[in-house]
DSSP file (Angstrom, degrees, kcal/mol; ACC not computed):
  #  RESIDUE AA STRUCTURE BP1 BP2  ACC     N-H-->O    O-->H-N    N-H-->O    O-->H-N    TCO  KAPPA ALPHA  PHI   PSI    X-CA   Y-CA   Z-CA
    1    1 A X              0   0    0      0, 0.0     3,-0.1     0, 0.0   134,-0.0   0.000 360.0 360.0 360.0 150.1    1.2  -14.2   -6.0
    2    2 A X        -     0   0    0      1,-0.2     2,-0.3   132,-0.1     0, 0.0   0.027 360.0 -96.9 -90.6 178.5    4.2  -11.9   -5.2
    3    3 A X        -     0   0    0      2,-0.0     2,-0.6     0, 0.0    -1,-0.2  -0.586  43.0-125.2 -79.8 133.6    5.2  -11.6   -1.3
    4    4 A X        -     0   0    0     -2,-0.3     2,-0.6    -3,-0.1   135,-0.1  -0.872  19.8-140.8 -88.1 126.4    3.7   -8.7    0.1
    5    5 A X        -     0   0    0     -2,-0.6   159,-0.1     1,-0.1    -2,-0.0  -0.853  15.2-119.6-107.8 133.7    5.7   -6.2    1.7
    6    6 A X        -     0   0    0     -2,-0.6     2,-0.5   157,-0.2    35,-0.1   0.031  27.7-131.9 -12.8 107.7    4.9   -4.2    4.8
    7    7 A X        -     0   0    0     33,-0.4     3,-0.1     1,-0.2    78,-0.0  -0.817  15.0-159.3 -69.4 135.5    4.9    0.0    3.8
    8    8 A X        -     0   0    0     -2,-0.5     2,-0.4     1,-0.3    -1,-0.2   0.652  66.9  -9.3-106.1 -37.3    7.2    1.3    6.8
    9    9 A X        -     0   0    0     31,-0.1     2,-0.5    76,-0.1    -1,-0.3  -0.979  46.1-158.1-174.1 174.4    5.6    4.7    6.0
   10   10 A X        -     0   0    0     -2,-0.4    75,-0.1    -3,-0.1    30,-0.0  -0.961  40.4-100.6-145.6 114.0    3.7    7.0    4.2
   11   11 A X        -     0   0    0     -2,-0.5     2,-0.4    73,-0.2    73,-0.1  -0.184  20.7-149.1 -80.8 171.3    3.9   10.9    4.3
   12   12 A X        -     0   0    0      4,-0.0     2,-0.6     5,-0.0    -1,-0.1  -0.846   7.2-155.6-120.9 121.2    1.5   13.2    6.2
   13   13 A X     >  -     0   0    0     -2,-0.4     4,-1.5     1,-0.1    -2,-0.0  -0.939  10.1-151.8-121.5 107.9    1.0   16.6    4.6
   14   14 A X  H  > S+     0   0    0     -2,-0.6     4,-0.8     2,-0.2    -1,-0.1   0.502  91.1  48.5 -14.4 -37.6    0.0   18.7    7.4
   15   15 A X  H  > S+     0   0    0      2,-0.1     4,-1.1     3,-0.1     5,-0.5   0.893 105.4  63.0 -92.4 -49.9   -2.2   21.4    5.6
   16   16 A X  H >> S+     0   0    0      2,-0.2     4,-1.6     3,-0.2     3,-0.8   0.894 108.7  45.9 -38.8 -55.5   -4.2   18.3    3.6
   17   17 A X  H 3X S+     0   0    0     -4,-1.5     4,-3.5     1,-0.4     3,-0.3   0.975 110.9  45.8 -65.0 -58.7   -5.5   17.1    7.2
   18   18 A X  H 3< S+     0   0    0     -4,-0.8    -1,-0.4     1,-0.3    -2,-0.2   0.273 119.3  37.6 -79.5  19.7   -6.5   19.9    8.7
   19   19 A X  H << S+     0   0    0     -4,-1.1    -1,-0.3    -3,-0.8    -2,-0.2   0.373 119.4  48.1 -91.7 -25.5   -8.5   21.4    5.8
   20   20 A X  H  < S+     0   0    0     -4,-1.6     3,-0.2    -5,-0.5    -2,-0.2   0.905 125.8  32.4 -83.4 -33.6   -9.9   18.0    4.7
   21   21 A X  S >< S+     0   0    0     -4,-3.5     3,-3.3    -5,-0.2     8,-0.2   0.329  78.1 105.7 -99.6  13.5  -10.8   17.3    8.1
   22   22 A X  T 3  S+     0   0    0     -5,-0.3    -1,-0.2     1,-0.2    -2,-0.1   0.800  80.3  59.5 -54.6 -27.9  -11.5   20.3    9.6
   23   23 A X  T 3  S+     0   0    0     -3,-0.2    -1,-0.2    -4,-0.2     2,-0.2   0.411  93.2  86.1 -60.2 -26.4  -15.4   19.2    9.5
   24   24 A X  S <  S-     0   0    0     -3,-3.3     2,-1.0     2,-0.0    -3,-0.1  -0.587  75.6-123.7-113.0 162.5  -14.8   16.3   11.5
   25   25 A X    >   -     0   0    0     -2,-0.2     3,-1.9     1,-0.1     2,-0.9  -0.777  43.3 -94.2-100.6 109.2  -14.7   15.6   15.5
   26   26 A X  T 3> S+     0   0    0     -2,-1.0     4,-1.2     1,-0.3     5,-0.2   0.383 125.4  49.6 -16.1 -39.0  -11.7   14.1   17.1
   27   27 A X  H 3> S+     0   0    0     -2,-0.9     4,-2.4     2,-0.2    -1,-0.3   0.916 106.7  46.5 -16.0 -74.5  -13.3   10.9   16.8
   28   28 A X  H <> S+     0   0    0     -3,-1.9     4,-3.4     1,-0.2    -2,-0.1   0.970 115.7  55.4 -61.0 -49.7  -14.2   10.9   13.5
   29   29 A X  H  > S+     0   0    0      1,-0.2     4,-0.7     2,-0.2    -1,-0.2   0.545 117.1  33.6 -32.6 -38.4  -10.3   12.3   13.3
   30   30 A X  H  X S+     0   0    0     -4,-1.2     4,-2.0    -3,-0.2    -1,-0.2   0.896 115.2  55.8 -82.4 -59.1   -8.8    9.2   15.1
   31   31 A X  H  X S+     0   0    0     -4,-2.4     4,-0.8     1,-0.2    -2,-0.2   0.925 116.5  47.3 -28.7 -70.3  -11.7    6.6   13.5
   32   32 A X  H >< S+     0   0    0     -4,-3.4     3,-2.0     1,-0.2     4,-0.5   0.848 107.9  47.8 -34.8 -69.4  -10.0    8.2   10.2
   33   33 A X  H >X>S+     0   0    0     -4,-0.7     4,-3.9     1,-0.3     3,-1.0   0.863 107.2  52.9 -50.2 -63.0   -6.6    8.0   10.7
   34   34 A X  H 3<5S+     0   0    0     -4,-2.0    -1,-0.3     2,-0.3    -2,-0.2   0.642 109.1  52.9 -65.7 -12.9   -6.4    4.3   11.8
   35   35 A X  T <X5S+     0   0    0     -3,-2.0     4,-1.3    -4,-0.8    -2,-0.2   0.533 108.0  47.7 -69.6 -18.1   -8.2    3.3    8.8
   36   36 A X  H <>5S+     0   0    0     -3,-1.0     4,-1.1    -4,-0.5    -2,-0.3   0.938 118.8  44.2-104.1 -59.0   -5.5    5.4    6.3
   37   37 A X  H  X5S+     0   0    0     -4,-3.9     4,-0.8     2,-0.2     5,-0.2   0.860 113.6  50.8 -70.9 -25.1   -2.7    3.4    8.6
   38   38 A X  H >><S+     0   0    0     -5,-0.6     3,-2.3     1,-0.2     4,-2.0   0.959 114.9  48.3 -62.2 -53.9   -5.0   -0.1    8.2
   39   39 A X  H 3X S+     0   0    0     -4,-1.3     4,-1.8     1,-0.3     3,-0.3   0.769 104.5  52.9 -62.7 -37.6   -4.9    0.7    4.5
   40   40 A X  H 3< S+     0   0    0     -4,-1.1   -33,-0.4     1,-0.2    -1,-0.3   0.727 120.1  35.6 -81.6 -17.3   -1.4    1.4    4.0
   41   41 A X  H << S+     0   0    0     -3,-2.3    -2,-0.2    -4,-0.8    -1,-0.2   0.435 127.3  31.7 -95.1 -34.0   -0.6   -1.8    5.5
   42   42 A X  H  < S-     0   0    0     -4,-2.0     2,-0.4    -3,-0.3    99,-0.2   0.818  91.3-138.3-106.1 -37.1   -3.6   -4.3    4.3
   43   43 A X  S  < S+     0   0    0     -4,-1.8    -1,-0.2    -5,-0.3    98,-0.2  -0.829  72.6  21.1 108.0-137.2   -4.2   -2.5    0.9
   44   44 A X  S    S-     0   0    0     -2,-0.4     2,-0.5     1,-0.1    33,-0.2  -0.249  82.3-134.0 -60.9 161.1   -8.5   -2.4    0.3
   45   45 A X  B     -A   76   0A   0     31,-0.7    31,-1.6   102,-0.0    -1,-0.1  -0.988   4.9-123.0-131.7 129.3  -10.7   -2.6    3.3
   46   46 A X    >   -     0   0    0     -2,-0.5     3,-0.9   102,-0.2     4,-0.4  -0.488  25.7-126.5 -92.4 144.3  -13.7   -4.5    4.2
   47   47 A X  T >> S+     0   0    0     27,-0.5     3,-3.0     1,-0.2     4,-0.6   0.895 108.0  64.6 -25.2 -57.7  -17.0   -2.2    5.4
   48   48 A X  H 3> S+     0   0    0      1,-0.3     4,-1.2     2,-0.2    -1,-0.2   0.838  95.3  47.6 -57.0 -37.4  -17.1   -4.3    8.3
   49   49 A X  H <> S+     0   0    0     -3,-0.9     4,-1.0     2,-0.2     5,-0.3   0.817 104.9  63.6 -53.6 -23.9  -13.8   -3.3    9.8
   50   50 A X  H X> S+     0   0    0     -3,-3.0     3,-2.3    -4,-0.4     4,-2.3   0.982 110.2  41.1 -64.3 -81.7  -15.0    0.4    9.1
   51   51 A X  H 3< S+     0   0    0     -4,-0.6    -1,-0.3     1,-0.3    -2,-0.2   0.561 116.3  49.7 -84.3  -9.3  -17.9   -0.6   11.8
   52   52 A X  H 3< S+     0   0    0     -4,-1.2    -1,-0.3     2,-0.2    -2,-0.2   0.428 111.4  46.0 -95.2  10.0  -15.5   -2.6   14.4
   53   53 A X  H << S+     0   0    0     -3,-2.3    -2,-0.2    -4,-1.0    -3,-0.2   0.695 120.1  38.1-106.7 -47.2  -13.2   -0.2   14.7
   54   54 A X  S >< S+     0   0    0     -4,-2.3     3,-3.0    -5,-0.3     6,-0.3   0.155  85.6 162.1 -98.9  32.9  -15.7    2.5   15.1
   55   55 A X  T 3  S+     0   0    0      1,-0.3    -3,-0.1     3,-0.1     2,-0.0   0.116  73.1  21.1 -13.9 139.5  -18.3    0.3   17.4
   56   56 A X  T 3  S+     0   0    0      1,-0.2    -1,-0.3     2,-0.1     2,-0.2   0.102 115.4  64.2 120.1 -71.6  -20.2    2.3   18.9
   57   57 A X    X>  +     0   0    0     -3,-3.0     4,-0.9    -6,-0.2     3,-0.8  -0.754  51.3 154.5-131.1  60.2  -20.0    5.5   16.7
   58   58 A X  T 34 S+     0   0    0      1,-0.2     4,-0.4     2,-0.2    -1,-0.1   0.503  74.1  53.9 -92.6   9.9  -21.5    4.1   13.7
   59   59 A X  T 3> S+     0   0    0      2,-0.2     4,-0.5     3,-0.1    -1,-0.2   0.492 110.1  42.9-113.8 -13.5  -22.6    7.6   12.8
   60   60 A X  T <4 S+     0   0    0     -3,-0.8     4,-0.2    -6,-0.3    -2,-0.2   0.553 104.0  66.9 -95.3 -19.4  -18.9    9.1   13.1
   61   61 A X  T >X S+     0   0    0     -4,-0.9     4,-2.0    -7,-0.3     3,-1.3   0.837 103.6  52.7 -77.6 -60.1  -18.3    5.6   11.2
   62   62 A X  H 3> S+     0   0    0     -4,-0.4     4,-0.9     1,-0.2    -2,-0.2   0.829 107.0  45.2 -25.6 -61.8  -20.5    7.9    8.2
   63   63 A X  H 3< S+     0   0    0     -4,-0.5    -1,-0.2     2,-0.2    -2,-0.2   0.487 106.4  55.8 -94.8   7.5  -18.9   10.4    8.1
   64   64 A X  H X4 S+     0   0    0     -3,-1.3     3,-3.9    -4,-0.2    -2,-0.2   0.868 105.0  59.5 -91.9 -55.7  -15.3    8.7    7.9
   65   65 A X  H >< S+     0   0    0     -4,-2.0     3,-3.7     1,-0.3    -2,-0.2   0.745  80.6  79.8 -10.0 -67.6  -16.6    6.8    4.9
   66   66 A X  T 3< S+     0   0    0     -4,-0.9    -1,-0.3     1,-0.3    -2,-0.2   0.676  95.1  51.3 -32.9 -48.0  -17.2    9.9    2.9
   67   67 A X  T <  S+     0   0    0     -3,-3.9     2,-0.3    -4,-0.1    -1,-0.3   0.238  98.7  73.8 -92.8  20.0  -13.2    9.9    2.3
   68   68 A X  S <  S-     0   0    0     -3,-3.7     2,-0.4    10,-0.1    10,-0.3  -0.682  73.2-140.6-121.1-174.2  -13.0    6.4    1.0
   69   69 A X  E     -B   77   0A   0      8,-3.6     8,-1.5    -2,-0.3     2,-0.6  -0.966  21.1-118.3-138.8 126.3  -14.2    5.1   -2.5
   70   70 A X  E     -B   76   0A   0     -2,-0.4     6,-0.2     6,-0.2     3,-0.1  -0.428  33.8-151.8 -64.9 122.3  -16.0    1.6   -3.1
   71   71 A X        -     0   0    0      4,-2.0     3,-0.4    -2,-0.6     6,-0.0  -0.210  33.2 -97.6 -63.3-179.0  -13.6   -1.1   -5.8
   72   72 A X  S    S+     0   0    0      1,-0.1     2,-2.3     2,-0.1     0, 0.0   0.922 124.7  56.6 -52.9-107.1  -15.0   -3.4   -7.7
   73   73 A X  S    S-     0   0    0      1,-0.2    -1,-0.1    -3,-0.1     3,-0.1   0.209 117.7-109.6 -50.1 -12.5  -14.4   -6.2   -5.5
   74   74 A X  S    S+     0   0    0     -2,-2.3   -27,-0.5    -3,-0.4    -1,-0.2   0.583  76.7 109.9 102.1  -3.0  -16.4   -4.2   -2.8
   75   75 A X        -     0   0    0    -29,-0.1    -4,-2.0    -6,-0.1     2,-0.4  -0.053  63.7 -95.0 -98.3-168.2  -14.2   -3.2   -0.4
   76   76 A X  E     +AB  45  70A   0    -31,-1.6   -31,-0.7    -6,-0.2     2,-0.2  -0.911  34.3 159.7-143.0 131.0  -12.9    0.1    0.4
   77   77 A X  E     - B   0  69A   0     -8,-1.5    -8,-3.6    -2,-0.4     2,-0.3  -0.560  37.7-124.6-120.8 166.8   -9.6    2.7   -0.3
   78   78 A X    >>  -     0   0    0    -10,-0.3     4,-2.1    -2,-0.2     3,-0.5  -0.973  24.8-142.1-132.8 121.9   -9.0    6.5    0.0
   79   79 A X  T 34 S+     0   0    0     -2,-0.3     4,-0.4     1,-0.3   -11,-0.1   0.435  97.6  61.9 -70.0  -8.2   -7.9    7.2   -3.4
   80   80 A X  T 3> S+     0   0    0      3,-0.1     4,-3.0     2,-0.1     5,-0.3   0.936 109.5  41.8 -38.1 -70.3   -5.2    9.9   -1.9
   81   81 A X  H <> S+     0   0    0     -3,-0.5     4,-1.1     1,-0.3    -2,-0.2   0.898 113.1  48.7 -73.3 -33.6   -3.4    7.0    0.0
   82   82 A X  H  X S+     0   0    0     -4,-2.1     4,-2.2     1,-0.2    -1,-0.3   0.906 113.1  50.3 -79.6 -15.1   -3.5    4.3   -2.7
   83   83 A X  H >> S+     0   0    0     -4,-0.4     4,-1.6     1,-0.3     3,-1.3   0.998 117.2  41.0 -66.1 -50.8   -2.0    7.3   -5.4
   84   84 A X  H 3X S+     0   0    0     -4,-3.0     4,-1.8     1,-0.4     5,-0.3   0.619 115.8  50.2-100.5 -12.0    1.0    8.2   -2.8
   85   85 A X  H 3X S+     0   0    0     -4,-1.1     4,-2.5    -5,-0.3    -1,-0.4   0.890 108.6  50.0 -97.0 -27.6    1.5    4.5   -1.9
   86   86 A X  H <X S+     0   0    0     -4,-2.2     4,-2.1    -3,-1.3    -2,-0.2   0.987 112.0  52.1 -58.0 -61.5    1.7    3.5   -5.7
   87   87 A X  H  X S+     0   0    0     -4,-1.6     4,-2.3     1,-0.2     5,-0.2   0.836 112.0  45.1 -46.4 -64.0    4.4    6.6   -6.0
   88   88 A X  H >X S+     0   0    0     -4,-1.8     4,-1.7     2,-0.2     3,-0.9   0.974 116.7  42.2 -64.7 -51.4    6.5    5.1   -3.0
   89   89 A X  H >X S+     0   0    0     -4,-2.5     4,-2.1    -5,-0.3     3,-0.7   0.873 114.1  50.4 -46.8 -64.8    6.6    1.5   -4.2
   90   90 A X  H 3X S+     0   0    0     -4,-2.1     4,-1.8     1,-0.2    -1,-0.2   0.777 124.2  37.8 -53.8 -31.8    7.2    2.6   -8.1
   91   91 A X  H <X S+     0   0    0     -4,-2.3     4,-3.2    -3,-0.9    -1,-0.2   0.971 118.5  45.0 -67.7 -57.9   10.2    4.8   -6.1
   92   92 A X  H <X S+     0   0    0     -4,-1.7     4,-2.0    -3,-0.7    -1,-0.2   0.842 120.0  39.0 -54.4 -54.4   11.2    2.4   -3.6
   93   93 A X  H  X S+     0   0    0     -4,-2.1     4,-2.0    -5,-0.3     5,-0.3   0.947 107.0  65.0 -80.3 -32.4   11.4   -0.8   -6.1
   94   94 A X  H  X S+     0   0    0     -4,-1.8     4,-2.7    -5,-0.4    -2,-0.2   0.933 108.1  38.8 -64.3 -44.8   12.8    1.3   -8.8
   95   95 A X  H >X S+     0   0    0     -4,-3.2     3,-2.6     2,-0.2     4,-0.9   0.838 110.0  59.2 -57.2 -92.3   16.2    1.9   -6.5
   96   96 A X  H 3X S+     0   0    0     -4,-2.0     4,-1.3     1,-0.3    -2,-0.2   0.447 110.9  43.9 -41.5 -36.0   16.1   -1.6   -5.3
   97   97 A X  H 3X S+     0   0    0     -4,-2.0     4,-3.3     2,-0.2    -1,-0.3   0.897 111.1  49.3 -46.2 -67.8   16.4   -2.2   -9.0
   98   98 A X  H <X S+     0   0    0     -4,-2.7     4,-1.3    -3,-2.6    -2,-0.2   0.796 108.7  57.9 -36.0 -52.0   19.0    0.4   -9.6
   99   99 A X  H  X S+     0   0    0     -4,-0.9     4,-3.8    -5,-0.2    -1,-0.2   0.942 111.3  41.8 -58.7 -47.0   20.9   -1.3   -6.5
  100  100 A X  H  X S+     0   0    0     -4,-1.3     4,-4.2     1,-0.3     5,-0.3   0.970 110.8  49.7 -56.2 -47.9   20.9   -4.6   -8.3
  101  101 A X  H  X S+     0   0    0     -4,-3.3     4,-2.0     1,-0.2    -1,-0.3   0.904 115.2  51.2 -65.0 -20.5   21.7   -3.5  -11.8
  102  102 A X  H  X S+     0   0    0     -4,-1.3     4,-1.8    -5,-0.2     5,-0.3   0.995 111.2  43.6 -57.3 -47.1   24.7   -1.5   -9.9
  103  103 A X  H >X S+     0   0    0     -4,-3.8     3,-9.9     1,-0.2     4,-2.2   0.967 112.7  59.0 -46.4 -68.1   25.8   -4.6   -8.1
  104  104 A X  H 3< S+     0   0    0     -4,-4.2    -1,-0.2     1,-0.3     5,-0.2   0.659 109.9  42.9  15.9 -65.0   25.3   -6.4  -11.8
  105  105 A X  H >X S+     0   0    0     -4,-2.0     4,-3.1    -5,-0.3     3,-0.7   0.812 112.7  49.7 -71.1 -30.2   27.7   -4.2  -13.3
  106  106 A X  H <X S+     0   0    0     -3,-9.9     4,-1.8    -4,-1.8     5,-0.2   0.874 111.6  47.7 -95.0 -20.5   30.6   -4.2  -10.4
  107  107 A X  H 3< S+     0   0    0     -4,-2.2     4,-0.4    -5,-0.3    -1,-0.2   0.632 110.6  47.3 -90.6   2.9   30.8   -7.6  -10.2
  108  108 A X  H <>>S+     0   0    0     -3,-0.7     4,-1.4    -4,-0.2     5,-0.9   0.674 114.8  57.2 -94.1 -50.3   31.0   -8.4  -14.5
  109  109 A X  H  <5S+     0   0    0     -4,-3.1    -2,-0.2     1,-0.2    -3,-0.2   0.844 111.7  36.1 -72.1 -10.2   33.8   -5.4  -14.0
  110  110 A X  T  <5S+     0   0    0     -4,-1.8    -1,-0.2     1,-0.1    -2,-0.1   0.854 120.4  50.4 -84.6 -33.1   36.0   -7.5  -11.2
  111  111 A X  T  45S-     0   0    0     -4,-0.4    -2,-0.2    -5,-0.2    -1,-0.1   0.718 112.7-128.9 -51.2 -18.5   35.2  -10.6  -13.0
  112  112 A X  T  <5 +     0   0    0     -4,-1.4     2,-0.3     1,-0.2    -3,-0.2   0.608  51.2 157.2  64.1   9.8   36.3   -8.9  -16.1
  113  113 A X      < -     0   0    0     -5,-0.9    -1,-0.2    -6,-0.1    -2,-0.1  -0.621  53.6-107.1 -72.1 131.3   33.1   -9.9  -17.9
  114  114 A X        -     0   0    0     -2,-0.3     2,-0.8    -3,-0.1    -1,-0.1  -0.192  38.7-134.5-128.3 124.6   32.7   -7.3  -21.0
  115  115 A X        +     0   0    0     -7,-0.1     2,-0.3    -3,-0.1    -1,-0.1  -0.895  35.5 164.8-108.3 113.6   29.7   -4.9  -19.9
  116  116 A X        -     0   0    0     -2,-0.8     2,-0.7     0, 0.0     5,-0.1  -0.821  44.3-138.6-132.5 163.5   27.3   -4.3  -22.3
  117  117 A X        +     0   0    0     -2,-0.3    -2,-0.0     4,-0.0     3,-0.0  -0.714  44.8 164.3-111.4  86.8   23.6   -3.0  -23.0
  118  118 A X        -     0   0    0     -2,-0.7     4,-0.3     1,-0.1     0, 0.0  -0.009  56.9 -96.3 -63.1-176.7   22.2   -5.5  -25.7
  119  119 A X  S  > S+     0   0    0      2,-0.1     4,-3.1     3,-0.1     3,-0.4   0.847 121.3  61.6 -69.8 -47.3   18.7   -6.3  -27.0
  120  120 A X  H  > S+     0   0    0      1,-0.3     4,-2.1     2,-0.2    -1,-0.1   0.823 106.1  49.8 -40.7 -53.6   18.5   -9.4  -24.2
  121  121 A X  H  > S+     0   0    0      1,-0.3     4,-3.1     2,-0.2     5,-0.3   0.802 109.6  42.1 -81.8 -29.5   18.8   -6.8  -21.3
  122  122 A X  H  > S+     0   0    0     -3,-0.4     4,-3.9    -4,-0.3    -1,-0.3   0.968 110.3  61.2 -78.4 -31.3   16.4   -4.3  -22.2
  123  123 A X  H  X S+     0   0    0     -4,-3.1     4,-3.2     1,-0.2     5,-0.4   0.999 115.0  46.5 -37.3 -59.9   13.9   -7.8  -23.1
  124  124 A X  H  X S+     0   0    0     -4,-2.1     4,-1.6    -5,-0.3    -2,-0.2   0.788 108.9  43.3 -75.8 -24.8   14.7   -8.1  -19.4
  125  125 A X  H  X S+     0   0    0     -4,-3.1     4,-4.6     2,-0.2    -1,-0.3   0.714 107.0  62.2 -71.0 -19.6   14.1   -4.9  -18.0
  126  126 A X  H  X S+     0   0    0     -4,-3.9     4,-1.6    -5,-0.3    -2,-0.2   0.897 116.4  35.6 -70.5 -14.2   10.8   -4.7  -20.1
  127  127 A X  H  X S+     0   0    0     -4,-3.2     4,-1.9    -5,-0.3     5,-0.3   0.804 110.6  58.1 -94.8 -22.2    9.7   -8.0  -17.8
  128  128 A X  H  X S+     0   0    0     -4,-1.6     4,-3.0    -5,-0.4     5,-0.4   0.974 108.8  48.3 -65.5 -43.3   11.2   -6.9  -15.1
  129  129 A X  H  X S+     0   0    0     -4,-4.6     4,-2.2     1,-0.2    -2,-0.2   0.945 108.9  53.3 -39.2 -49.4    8.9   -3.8  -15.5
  130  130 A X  H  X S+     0   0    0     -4,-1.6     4,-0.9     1,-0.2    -1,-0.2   0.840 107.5  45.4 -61.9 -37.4    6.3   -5.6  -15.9
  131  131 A X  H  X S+     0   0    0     -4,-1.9     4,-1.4    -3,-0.4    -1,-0.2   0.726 108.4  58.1 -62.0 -33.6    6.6   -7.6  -12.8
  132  132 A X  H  X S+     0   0    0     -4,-3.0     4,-2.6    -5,-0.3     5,-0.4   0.905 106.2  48.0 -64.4 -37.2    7.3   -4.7  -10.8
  133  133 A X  H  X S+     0   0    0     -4,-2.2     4,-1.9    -5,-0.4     5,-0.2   0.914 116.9  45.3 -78.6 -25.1    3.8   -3.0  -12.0
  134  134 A X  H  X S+     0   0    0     -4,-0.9     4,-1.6     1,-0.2    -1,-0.3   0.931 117.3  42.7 -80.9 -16.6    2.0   -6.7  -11.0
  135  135 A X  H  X S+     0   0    0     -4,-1.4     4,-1.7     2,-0.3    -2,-0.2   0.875 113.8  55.8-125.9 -43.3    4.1   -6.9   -7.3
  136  136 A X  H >X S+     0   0    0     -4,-2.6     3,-2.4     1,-0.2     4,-1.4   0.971 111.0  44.1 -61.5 -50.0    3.1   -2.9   -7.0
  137  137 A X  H ><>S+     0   0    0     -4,-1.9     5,-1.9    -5,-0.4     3,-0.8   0.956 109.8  56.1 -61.0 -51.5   -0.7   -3.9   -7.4
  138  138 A X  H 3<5S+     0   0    0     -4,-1.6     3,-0.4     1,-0.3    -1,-0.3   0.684 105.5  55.9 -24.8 -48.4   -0.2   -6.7   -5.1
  139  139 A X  H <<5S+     0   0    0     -3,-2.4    -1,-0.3    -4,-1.7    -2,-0.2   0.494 102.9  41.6-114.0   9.4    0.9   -4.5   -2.7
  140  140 A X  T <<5S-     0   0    0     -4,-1.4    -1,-0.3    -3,-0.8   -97,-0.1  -0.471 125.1 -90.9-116.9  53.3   -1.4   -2.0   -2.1
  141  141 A X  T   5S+     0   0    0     -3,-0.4     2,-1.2     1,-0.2    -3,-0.2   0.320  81.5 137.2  74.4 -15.8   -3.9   -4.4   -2.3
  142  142 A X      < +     0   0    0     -5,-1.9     2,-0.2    -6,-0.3    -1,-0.2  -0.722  48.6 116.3 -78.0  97.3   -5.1   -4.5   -6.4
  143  143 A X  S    S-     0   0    0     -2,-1.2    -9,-0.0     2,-0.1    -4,-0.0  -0.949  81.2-104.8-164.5 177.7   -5.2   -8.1   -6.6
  144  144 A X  S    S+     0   0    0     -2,-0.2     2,-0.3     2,-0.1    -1,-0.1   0.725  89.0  95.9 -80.1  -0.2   -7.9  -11.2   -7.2
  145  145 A X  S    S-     0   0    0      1,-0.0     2,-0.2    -3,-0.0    -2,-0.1  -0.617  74.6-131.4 -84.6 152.6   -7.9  -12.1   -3.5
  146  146 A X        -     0   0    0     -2,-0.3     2,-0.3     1,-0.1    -2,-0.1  -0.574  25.1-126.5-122.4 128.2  -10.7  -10.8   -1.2
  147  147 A X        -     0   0    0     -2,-0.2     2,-0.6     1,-0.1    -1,-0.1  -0.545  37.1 -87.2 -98.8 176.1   -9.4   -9.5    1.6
  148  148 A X        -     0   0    0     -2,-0.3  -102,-0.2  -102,-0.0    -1,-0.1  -0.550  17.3-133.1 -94.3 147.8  -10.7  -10.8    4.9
  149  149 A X        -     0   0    0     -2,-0.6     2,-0.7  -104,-0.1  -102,-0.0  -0.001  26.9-149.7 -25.1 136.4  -13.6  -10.1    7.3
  150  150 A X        -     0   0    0      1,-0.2    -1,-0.1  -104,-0.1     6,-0.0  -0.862   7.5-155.2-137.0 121.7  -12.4  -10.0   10.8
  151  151 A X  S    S+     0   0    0     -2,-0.7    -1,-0.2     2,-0.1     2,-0.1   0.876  76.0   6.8 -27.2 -65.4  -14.7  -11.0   13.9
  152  152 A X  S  > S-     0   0    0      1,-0.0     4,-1.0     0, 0.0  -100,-0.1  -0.128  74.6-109.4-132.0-165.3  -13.3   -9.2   16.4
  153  153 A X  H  > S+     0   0    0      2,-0.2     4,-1.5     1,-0.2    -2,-0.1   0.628 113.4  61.4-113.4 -12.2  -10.6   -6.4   17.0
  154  154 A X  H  4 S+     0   0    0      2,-0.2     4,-0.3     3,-0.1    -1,-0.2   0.119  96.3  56.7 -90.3  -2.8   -8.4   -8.6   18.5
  155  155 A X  H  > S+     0   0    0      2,-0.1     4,-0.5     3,-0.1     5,-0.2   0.639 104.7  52.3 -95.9 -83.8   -8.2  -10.6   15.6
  156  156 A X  H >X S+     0   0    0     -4,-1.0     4,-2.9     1,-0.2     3,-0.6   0.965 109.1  50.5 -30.8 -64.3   -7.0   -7.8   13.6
  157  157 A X  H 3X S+     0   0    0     -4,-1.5     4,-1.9     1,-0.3    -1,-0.2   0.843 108.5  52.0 -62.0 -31.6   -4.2   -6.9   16.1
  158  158 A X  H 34 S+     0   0    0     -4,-0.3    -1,-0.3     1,-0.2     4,-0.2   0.370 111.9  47.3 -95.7  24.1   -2.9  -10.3   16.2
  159  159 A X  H XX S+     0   0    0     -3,-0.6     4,-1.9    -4,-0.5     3,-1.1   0.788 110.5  43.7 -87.4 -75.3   -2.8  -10.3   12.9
  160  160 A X  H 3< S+     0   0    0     -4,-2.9     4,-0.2    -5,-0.2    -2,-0.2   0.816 119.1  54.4 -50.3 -19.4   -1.0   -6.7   12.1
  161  161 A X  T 3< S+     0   0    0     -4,-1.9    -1,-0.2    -5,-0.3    -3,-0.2   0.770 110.5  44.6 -88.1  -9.1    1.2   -8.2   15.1
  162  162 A X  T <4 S+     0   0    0     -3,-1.1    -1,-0.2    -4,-0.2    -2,-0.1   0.564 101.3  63.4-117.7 -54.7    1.8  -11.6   13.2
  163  163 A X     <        0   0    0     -4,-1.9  -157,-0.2     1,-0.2    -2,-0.1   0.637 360.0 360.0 -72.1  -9.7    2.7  -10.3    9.6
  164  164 A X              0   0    0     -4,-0.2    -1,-0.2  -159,-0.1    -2,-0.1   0.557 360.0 360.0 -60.1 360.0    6.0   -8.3   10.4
């Protein structure tokens, strides 16, 4: 399975909160919020964390739900954050890509190595695509592993604190 990498960030459109959340009570508003930063970071999310981060409030815990959508596998996304996180990885890796093929090129042109676009290299960008699309899934969480359960809340944190 590909490495997963850590999203450094994810934009906030301003107008989106407060009219999608105008309904909800600074609670629910915080409850929310720290589940769309778990997610950008973990991928899907099991119910339970839903009820140990919002001990307690399991009825503000209700109404946070409302904005996430059950997978297959059983877990839970908000189908917003996983579209805009696909968009920055396909952006993100597609430069990192870009970067390479630059390097590629400047270092066949000191070498003096003949730069060309053959059949071989587009064979290799169609797998590189393709590897890019499994490592994208990977990393917002579309993959077969199940993600895990967590006891406590403390557990979680040393966890997010762990993975850097």
């Amino acid at each position: 399975m590909a490495r997963k990498t850590k999203q450094f960030y994810f934009p906030f459109f301003p107008q989106d909160w407060f009219t999608g959340t105008a309904h909800m009570t600074n609670t629910q508003k915080g409850l929310y919020i720290d589940l769309l930063t778990l997610q950008s970071q973990k991928g899907e999310l099991p119910l339970n964390l839903f009820y140990k981060l919002g001990e307690g409030i399991e009825e503000d815990v209700q109404v946070v739900l409302e904005n996430f959508k059950k997978s297959a596998k059983g877990n839970y996304y908000n189908p917003k954050l996983r579209e805009i996180t696909l968009d920055i990885k396909k952006r993100l890796d597609g430069q990192r890509n870009g970067g390479k093929k630059s390097q590629e090129i400047q270092k066949k042109k000191r070498e003096g190595t003949e730069v060309s676009s053959d059949v071989s290299s587009e064979k290799s960008l169609s797998n590189a695509r393709l590897t890019l699309e499994q490592g994208v899934q990977d990393s917002i969480g579309i993959s077969e592993e199940e993600p895990k359960p967590y006891n406590s809340l403390d557990e979680l944190y040393n966890e997010l604190s762990t993975d850097r």
